[in-house]
C-alpha positions in Angstrom: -46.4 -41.8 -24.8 -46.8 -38.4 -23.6 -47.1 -35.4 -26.0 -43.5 -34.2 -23.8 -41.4 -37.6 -24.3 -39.5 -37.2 -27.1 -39.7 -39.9 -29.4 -36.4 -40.3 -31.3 -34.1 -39.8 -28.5 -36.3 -42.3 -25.9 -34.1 -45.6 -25.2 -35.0 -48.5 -26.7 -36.7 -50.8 -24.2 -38.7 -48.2 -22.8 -41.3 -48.6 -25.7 -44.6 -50.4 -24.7 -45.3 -53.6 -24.7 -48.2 -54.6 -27.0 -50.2 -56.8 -25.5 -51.9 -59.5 -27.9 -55.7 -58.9 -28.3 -58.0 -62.2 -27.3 -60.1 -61.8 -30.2 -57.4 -62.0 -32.9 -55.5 -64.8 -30.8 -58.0 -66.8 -31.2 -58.0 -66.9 -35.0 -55.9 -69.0 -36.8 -52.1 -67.5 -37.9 -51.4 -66.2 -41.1 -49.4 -67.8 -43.5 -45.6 -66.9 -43.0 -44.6 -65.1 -46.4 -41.2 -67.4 -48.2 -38.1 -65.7 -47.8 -36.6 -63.9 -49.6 -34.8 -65.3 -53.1 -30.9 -64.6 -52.7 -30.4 -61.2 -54.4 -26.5 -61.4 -57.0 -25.2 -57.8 -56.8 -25.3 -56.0 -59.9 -22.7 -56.5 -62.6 -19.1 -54.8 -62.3 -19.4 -52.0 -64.8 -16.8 -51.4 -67.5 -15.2 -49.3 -69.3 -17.2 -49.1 -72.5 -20.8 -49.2 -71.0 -22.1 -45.7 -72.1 -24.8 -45.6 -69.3 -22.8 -45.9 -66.8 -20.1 -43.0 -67.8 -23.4 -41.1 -68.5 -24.8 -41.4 -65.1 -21.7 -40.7 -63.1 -21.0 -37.2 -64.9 -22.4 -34.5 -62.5 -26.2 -33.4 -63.7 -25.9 -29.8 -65.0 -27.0 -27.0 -62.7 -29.9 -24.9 -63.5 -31.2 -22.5 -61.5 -35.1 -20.9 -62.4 -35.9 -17.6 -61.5 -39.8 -18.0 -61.7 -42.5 -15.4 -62.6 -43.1 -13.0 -60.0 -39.9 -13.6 -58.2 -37.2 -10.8 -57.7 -33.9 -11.9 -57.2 -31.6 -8.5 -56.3 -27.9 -7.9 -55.5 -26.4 -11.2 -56.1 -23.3 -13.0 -57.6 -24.3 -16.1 -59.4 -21.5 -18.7 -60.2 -21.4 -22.3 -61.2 -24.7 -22.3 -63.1 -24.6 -23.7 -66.1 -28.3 -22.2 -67.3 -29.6 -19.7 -65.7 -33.3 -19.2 -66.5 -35.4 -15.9 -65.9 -38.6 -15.7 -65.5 -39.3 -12.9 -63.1 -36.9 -9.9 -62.2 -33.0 -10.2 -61.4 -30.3 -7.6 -60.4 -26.8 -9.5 -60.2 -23.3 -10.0 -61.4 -22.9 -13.4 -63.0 -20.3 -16.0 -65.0 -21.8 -18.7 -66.4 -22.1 -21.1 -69.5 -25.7 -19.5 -70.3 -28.3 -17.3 -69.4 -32.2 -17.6 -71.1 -34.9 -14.8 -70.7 -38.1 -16.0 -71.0 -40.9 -12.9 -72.2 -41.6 -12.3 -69.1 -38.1 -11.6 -67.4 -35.8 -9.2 -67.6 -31.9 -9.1 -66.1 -30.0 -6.1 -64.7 -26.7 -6.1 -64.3 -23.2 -7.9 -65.4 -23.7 -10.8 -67.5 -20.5 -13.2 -68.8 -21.8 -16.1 -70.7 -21.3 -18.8 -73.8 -24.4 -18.3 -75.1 -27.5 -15.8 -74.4 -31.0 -16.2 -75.5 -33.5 -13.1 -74.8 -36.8 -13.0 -75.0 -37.3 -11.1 -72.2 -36.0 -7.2 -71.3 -32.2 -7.0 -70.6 -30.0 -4.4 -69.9 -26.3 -3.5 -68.6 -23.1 -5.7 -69.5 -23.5 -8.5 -71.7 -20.3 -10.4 -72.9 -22.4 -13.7 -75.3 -18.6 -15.3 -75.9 -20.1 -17.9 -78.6 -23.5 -16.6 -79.5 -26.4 -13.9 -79.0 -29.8 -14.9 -79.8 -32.3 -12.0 -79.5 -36.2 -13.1 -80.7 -39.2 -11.3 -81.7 -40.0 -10.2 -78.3 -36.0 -9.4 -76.6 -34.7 -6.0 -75.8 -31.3 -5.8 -75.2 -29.9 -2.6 -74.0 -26.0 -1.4 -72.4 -22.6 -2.8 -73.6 -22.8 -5.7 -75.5 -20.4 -8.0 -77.0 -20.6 -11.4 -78.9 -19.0 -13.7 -81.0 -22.2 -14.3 -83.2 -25.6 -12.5 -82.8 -29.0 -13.6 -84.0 -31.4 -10.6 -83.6 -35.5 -12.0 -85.3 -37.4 -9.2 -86.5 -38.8 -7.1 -83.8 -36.1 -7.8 -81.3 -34.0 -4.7 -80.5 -30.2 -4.2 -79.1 -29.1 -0.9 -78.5 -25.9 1.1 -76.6 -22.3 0.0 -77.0 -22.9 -2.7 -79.5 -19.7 -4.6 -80.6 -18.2 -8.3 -81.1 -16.0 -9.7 -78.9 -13.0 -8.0 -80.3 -14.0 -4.8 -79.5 -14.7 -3.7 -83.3 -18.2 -2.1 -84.1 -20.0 -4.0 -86.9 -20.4 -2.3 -90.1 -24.0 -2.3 -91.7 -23.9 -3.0 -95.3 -27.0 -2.3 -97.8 -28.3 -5.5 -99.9 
């Protein structure tokens, strides 16, 4: 076959005809291997087998934003996680959004749940829950349902829960 001929779209009896070498004709033939046992298909499935209702729900989507990777001027829907890792700019709804230390978010953010270990700042709306660790910075309008801020993390700017009201501090 020539380095020209293309091999996928060739017709089918155009192939060439191996011819069989003397040396290996002339040794006796290999035994034939038994056929194949008949094969039952697979059992009906039913109602009440957990596996099966398991593996026909759609897998979650995830999307990863590695380390060193700058994702800018996007709208991100239909992610259930999104993770951070390196740098992103965007407008995004989704079920939740994770900040690893070494990202950090810009932008518009509507989620259940947000956990920031990483550098964030503009919009937030955490609808169930904000979790800022050790490491987070959390900076613009933000609103939550619940917040979680570990010693050392910081939120600052138009802090408030989801109904708008600004939490009162209270002394021990």
């Amino acid at each position: 076959m020539k380095y020209t001929d293309n091999l996928f779209n060739r017709p089918r009896d155009a192939r060439v005809p191996v011819r069989p070498d003397p040396i290996l004709s002339s040794r006796p033939p290999l035994a034939q291997p038994a056929a194949p046992a008949a094969v039952s298909p697979p059992p009906a499935p039913t109602p009440s087998n957990d596996a099966t209702a398991a593996s026909s729900a759609p897998a979650p989507s995830r999307l990863t934003v590695g380390p060193n990777i700058k994702l800018r001027g996007v709208e991100i829907d239909d992610c259930d996680t999104l993770v951070v890792e390196g740098r992103v700019e965007a407008t995004m709804v989704s079920r939740e959004i994770q900040i690893a230390e070494t990202g950090s978010f810009s932008g518009k953010v509507d989620v259940d749940v947000a956990e920031i270990r990483g550098a964030f700042q503009g919009e937030m709306t955490a609808r169930r829950r904000l979790v800022i660790h050790a490491s987070g910075r959390v900076n613009g309008k933000i609103r939550y349902g619940k917040v979680n801020v570990a010693e050392g993390g910081e939120m600052s700017g138009d802090v408030g829960t989801i109904s708008g009201d600004t939490p009162t501090v209270r002394a021990a």
